[in-house]
C-alpha positions in Angstrom: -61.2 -24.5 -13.3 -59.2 -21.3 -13.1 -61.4 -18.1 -13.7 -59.7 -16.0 -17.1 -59.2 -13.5 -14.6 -57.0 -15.5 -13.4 -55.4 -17.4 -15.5 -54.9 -13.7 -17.0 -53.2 -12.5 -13.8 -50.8 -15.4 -13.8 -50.0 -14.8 -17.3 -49.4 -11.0 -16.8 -47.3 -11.8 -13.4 -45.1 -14.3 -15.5 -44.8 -12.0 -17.8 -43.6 -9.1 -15.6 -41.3 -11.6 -13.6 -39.3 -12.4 -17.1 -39.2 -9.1 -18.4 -37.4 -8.4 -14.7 -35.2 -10.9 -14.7 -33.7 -10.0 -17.9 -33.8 -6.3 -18.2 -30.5 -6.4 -16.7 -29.2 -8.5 -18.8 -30.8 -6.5 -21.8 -29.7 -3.6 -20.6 -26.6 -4.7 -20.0 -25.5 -6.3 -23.2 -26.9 -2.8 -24.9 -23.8 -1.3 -23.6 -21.6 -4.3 -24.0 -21.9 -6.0 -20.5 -23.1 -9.5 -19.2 -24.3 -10.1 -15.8 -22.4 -13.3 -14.3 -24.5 -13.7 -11.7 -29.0 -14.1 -12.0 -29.1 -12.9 -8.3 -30.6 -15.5 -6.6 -28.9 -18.9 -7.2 -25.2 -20.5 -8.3 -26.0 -21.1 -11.6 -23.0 -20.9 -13.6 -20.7 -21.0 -10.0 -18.8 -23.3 -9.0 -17.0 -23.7 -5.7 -14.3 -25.9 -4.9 -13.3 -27.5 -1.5 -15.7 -26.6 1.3 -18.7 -26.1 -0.9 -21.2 -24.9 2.0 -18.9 -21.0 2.4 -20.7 -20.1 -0.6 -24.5 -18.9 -0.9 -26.6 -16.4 -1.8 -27.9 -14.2 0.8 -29.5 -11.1 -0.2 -28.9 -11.1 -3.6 -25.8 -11.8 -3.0 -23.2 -14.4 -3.3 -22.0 -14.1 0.0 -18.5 -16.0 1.6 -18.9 -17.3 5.4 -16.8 -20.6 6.1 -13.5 -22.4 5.7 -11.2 -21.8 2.6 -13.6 -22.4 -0.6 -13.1 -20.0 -4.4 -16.1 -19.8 -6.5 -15.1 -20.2 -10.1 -17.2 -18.9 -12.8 -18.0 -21.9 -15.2 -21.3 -20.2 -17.1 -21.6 -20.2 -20.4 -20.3 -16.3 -21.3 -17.6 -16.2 -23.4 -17.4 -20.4 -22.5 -15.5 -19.0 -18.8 -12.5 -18.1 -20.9 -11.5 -14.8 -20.8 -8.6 -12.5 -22.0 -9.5 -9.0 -22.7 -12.6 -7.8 -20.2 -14.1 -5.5 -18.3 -15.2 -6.3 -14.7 -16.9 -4.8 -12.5 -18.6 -6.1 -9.1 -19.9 -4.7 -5.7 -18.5 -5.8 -2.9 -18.9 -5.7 1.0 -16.4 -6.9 3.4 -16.7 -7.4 7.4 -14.4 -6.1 9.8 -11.2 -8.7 9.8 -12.3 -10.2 6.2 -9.7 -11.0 3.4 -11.1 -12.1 -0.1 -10.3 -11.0 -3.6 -11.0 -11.6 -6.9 -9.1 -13.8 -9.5 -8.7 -13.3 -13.2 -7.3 -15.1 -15.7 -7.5 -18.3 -13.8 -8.6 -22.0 -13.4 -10.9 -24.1 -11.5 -8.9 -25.9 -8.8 -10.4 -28.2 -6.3 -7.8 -27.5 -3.4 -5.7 -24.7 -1.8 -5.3 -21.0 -3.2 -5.5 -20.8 -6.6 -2.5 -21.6 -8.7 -2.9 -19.8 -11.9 -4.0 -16.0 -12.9 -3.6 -12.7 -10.5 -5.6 -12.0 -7.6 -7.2 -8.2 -7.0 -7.5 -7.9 -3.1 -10.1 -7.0 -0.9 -8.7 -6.6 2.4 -9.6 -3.7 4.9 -8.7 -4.6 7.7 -7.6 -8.1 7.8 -4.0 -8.5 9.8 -2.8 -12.1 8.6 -2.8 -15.2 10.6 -0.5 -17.1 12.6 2.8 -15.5 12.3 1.9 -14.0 9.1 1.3 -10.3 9.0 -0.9 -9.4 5.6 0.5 -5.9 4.7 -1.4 -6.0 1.1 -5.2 -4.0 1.1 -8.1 -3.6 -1.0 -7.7 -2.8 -5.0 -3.8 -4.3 -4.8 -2.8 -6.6 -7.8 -1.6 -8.9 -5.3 1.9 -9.2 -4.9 2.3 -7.0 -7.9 1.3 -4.0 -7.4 0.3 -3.5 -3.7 -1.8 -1.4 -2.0 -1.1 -0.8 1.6 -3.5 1.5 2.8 -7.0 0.9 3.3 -9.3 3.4 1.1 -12.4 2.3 1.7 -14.0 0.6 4.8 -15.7 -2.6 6.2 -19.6 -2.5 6.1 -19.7 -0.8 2.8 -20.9 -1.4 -0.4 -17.6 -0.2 -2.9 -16.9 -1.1 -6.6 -14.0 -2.7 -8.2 -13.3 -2.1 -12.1 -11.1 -4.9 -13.3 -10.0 -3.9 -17.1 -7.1 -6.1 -19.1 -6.3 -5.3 -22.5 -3.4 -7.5 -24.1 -0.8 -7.1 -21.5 -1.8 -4.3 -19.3 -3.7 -4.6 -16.2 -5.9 -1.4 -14.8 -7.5 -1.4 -11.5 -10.0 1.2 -10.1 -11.7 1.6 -6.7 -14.9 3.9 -7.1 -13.5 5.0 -9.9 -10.2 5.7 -8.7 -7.4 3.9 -11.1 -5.4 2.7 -8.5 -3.5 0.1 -10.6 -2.0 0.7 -14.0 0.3 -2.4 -14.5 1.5 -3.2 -18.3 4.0 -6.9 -18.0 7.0 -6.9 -19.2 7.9 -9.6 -21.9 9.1 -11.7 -21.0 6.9 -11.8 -18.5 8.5 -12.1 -14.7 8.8 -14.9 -12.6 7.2 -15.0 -9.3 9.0 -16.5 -6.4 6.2 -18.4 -5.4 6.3 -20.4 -8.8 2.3 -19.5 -9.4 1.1 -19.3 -13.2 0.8 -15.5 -12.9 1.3 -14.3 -16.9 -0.6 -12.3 -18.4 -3.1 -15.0 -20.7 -6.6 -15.4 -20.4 -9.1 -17.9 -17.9 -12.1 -17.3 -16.0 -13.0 -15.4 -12.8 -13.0 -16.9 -9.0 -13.8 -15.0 -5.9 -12.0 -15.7 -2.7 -13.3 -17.4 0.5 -10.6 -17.1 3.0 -11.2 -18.5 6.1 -14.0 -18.9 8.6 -13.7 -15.1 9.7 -13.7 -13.8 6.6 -16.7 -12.5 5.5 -17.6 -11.1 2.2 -20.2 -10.5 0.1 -20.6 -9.4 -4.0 -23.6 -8.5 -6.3 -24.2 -7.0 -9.3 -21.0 -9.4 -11.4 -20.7 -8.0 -14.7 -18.1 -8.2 -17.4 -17.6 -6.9 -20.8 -15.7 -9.3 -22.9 -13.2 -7.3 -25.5 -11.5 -8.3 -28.9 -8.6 -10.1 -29.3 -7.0 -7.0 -30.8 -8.3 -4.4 -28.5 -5.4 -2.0 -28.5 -3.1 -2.3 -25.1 -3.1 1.1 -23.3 0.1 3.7 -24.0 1.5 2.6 -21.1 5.1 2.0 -20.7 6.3 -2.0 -19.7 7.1 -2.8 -15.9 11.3 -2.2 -16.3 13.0 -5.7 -16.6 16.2 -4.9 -15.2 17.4 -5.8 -11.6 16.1 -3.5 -9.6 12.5 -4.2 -11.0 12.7 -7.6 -10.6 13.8 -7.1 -6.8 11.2 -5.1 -6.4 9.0 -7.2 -7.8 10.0 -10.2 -6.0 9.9 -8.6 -2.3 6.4 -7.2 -3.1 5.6 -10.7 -3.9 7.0 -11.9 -0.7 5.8 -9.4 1.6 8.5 -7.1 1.8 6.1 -3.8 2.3 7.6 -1.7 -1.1 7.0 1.6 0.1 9.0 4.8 -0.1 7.7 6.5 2.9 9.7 9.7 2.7 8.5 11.8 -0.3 8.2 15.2 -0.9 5.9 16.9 -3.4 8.6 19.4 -4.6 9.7 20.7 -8.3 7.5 19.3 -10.4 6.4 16.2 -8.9 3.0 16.9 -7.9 0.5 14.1 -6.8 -1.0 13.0 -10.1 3.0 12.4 -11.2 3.5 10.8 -8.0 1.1 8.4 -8.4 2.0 8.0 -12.1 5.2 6.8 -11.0 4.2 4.9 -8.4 1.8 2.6 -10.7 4.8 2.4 -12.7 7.8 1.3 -10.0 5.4 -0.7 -7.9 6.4 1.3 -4.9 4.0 2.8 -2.7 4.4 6.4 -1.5 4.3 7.9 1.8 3.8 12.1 0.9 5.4 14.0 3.5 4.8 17.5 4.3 7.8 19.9 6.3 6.6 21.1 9.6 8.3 23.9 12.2 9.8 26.8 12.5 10.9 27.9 9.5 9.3 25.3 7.3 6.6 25.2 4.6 3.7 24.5 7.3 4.0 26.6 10.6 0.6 26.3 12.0 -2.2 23.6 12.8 -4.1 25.0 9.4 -1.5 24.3 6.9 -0.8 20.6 8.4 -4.3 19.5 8.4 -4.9 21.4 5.0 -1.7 19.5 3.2 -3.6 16.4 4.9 -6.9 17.0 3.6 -5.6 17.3 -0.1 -4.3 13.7 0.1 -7.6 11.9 1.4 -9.0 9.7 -1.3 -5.3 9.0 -2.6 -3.8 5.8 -2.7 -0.6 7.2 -0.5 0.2 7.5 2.9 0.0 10.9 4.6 3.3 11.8 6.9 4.4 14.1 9.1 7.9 15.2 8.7 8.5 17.0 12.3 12.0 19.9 11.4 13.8 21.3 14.4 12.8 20.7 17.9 10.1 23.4 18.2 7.3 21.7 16.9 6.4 19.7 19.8 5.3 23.3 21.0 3.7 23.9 17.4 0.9 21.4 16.9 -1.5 19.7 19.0 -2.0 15.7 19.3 -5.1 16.2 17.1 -3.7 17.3 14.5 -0.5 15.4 14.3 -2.8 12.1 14.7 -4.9 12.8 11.5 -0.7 11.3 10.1 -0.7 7.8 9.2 3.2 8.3 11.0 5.1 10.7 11.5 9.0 11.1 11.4 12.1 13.8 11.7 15.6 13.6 11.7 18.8 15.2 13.7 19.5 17.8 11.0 18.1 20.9 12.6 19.2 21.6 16.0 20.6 24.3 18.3 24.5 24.0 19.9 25.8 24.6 23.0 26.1 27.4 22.4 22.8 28.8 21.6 23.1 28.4 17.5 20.5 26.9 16.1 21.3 25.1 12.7 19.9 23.1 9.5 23.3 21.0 8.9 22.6 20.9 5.1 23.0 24.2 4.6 26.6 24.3 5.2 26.4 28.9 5.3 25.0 28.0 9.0 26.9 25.3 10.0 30.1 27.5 8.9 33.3 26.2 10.1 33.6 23.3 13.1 36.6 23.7 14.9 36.2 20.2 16.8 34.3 17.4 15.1 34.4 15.7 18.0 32.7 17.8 20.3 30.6 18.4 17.3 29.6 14.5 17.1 28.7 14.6 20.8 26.6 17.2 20.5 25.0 15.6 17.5 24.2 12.0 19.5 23.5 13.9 22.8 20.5 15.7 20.7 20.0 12.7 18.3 19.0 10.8 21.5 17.0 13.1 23.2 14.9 13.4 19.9 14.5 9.3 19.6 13.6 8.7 23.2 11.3 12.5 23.9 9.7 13.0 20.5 6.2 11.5 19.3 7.7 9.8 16.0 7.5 6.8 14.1 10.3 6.9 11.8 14.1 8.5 12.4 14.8 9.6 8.7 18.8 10.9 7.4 20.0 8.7 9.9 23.7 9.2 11.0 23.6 12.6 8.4 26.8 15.0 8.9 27.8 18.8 7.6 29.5 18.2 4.3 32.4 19.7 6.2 33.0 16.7 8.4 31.5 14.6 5.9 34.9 12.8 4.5 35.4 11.7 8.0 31.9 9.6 8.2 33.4 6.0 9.2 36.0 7.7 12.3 33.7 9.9 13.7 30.8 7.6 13.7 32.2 5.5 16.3 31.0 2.2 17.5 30.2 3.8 21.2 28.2 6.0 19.4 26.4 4.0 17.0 25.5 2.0 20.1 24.2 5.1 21.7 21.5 6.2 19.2 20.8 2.6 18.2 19.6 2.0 21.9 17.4 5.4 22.1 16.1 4.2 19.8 14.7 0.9 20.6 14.0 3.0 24.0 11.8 5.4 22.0 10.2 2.2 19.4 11.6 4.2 16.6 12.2 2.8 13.5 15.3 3.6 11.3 15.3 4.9 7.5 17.3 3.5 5.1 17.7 6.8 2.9 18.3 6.8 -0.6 19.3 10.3 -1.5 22.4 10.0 0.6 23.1 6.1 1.5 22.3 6.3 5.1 23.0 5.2 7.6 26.2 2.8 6.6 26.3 -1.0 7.0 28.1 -0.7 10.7 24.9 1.5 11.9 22.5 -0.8 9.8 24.1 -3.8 11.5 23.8 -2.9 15.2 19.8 -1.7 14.7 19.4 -4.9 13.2 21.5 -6.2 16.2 18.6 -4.6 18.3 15.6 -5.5 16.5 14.4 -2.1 14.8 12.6 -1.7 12.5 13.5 -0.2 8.9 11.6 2.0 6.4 13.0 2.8 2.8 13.3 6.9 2.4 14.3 8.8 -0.1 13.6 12.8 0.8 13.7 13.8 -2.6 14.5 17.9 -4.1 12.7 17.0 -7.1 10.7 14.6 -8.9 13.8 12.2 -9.4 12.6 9.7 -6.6 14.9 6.5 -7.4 13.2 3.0 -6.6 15.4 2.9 -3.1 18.0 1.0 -4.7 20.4 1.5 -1.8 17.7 -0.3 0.7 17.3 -2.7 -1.7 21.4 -3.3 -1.3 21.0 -3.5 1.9 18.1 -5.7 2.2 21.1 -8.1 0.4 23.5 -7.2 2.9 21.8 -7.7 5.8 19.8 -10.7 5.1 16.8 -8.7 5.7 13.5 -10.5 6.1 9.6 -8.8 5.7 9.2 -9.1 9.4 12.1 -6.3 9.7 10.2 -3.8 8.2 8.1 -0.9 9.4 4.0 -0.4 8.8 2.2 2.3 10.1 0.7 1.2 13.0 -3.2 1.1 14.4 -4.1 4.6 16.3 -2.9 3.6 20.3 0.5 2.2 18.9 1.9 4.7 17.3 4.5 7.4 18.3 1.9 9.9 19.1 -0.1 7.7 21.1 2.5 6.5 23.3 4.5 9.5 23.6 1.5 12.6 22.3 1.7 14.5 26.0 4.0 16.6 25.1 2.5 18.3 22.5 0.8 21.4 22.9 -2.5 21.7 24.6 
């Protein structure tokens, strides 16, 4: 027989191991919140296909195997939700893709046909042919994220909160999604279920490689009539609805020439980039005679982007700047790109060809245009860029004259520097550049494009001329430019002649 000292002990440690196990929850539901997951076993998972990707490692539910989604089926809210609160932990391994589904349903096979899908996706690059241009935090398809803001190997949060229609997404606390549907609500060219309704929650097993783990699953389940957040619709007209379909089928929806100018600072920027669904690339102007003259300013302006869901660029002005910076600093860029617009003659003038006080008069366009491609050449196949932005641009003098004096022999010309130099070519929406003829031979050649705006102001556009030629051209995801890894990028194939 058991001593009471014992039976005492086990008493007290039973005791102790109850109150500990649901302290969390007691704690939790206090403030409103659930835990979805005790920490140690499946109860109240469910996973479909390959069962065995799923365990619980560490506290964790952890993904490690072929294709398999774990579908909460517990008894909160009876695994049916529509207005929530989400949060979870999560941990992904260098090349993992996963992500977690709301609004959904349990399926025994293939991806998941109803609800949306929040990625989580460092560093994963697609399989196959495929090329996955979507990252961590993106509403998938929706509203994407294409840079990565956190890293593989760490522990980082992701805040899931839907009220009626509206869909917010934060990363650490960053709101990096603030998506409101549009009623009625868009049709996605994939056919999934994807309106806004209510269902339960799944994470994401991807593949074999993909690793992924998550801990501490907790929701907060809201009222029917929670009010939706004073946030304005997704637009229904065309150009939303393009955009929205290329996102979907991964078109990579970024603007990656914008300037923080007038009163679009970042907190606008980003505003309007939740809203259009467009990712921006914020440039900053660097050479003689520009904003940014030094190594300071460049790495300061990139400094007070990090932590932003946007890409940082370069924008390289005149032909100086290759003497100007170092290949440190210009590599802290996610790309960088310049255009033909500031350049010196023959005759010793150097000239911005916007400003039309120092282009003054031109007494023989066509000298003038072989000046302009002799240089625009040079740049494409010499300078360390990534992107060639105003593409084809000409003094507003000559400017009537666009279609004769850009020839086909000279078309061909900077077309071919730049395949030489593995330059990709803007389609700009401020001024409609380049036109179709100059589109057509680059994608004759196999460039790459990037959508561009180079705004004065905050007026930004959705790049509806790329999207007209995206029509024109029969232009297909795989056409269009990403940033590329560090050792593939202009700078790394072409950084020696930068400064020391």
């Amino acid at each position: 027989m058991d001593s009471i000292q014992e039976i005492s002990r086990r008493r007290f440690a039973a005791m102790m191991s109850a109150l500990a196990a649901a302290a969390p929850a007691l704690n939790a539901a206090d403030e409103g919140w659930v835990s979805l997951f005790d920490g140690h076993s499946l109860k109240g998972w469910r996973a479909s296909e390959n069962k065995a990707s799923w365990k619980v490692i560490d506290g964790c539910l952890a993904a490690d195997g072929p294709r398999s989604h774990l579908f909460y089926e517990g008894p909160v809210s009876g695994a049916n939700f529509r207005n929530f609160e989400l949060e979870a932990e999560v941990m992904s391994q260098p090349l993992a893709n996963s992500g977690i589904y709301f609004h959904t349903a349990y399926q025994e096979k293939g991806w998941p046909a109803k609800g949306f899908e929040i990625q989580v996706n460092n560093s994963a690059t697609g399989e196959g042919t495929y090329r996955e241009r979507k990252k961590t935090c993106s509403l998938y398809g929706v509203r994407n994220i294409y840079k990565a803001m956190v890293n593989d190997g760490e522990w980082f949060k992701l805040h899931i909160t839907v009220r009626q229609k509206n869909v917010q997404v934060r990363l650490n606390g960053m709101l990096a999604v603030d998506y409101t549907e549009p009623t009625p609500a868009p049709a996605y060219p994939e056919g999934r279920d994807r309106a806004v309704g209510s269902g339960t929650f799944a994470l994401q097993g991807h593949d074999p490689g993909s690793k992924a783990r998550y801990r501490n699953i907790r929701v907060r389940p809201l009222p029917d009539n929670v009010a939706q957040p004073a946030t304005p619709a997704a637009s229904t007209d065309s150009v939303a609805t393009e955009i929205l379909n290329l996102a979907a089928r991964n078109y990579p929806m970024v603007d990656y020439h914008v300037h923080l100018k007038g009163e679009l600072d970042i907190q606008r920027a980003l505003a309007m980039s939740r809203h259009t669904g467009i990712f921006y690339g914020i440039a900053v102007n660097c050479g003689k005679g520009f904003p940014v003259e030094n190594e300071a300013g460049a790495r300061t302006f990139f400094q007070s982007l990090e932590g932003s869901p946007v890409f940082a660029a370069m924008q390289a002005e005149g032909r100086e700047w290759v003497d100007m910076f170092d290949r440190r600093t210009v590599g802290l860029f996610d790309y960088v790109f310049t255009d033909s617009m500031t350049w010196t003659d023959n005759r010793g003038r150097r000239m911005r060809t916007w400003l039309p006080h120092e282009v003054g008069v031109i007494a023989d366009p066509q000298e003038f245009m072989e000046t302009l491609v002799s240089r625009a050449t040079g740049i494409l196949e010499r300078e360390p860029i990534d992107i060639y932005v105003n593409p084809t641009f000409i003094p507003a003098v000559i400017a009537k004259d666009y279609d004769q004096l850009w020839t086909d022999e000279r078309i061909t010309k900077v077309v071919r520097a730049a395949k030489k130099g593995g330059v990709a070519i803007e389609i700009n929406n401020r001024y409609r550049l380049p036109g179709l003829r100059f589109l057509q031979a680059a994608k004759a050649e196999g460039l790459k494009f990037a959508f561009g705006t180079n705004n004065t102001d905050a007026n930004l556009g959705r790049c509806e001329y790329g999207l007209e030629m995206v029509k024109a051209l029969d232009l297909k995801w795989t056409d269009f430019f990403v940033p590329l890894p560090i050792g593939e990028r202009g700078i790394d194939r072409k950084g020696s002649i930068l400064k020391s």
